[in-house]
C-alpha positions as CSV (number, residue, x, y, z in Angstrom):
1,X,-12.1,5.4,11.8
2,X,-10.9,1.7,10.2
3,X,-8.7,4.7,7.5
4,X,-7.0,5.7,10.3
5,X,-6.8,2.6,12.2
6,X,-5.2,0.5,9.0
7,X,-3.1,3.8,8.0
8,X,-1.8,3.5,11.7
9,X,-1.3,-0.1,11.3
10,X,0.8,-0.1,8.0
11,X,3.2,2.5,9.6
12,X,3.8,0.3,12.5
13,X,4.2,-2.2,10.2
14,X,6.8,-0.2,8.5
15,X,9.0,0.7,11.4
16,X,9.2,-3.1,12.7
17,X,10.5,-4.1,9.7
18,X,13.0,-1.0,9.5
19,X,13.9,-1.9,13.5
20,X,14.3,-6.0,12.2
21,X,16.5,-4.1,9.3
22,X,18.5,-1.7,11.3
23,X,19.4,-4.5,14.5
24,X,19.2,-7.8,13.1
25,X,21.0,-7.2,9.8
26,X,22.9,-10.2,9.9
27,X,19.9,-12.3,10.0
28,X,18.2,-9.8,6.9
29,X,21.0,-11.0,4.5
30,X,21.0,-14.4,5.6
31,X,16.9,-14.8,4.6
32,X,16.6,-12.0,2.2
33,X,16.3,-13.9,-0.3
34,X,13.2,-15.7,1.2
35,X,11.8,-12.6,2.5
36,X,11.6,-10.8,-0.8
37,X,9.7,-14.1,-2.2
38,X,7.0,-13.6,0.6
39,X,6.5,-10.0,-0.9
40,X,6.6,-11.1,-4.4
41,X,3.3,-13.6,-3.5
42,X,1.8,-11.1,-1.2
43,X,1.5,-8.9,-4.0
44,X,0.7,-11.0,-6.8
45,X,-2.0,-13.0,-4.7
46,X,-3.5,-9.4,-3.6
47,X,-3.4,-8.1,-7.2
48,X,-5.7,-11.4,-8.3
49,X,-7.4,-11.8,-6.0
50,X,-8.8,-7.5,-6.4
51,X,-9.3,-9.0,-9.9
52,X,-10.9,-11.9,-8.8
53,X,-14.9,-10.6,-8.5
54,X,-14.8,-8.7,-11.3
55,X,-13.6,-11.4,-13.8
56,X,-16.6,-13.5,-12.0
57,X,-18.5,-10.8,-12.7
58,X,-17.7,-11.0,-16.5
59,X,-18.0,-14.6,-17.2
């Protein structure tokens, strides 16, 4: 059941940010550049910090 709930979760997820895309595009170009820093962190703080126990678990 959480599968499904997060699954369902990421698609919403997904179509609010293509709605923000498709109606607010103005406002996309305008922070773009700050938007695809936030993704750049969000990924390199979830890939170390998967990492994270199992390097704790090595020292």
């Amino acid at each position: 059941t959480h599968i499904l709930f997060f699954s369902s979760l990421a698609a919403i997820a997904t179509l609010l940010g293509m709605a923000l895309v498709l109606f607010r595009e103005a406002w996309c170009r305008q922070n773009s550049g700050s938007l695809i820093s936030f993704s750049a962190g969000v990924l390199l703080a979830v890939g170390f910090l998967h990492i994270l126990p199992e390097s704790m678990e090595l020292t």
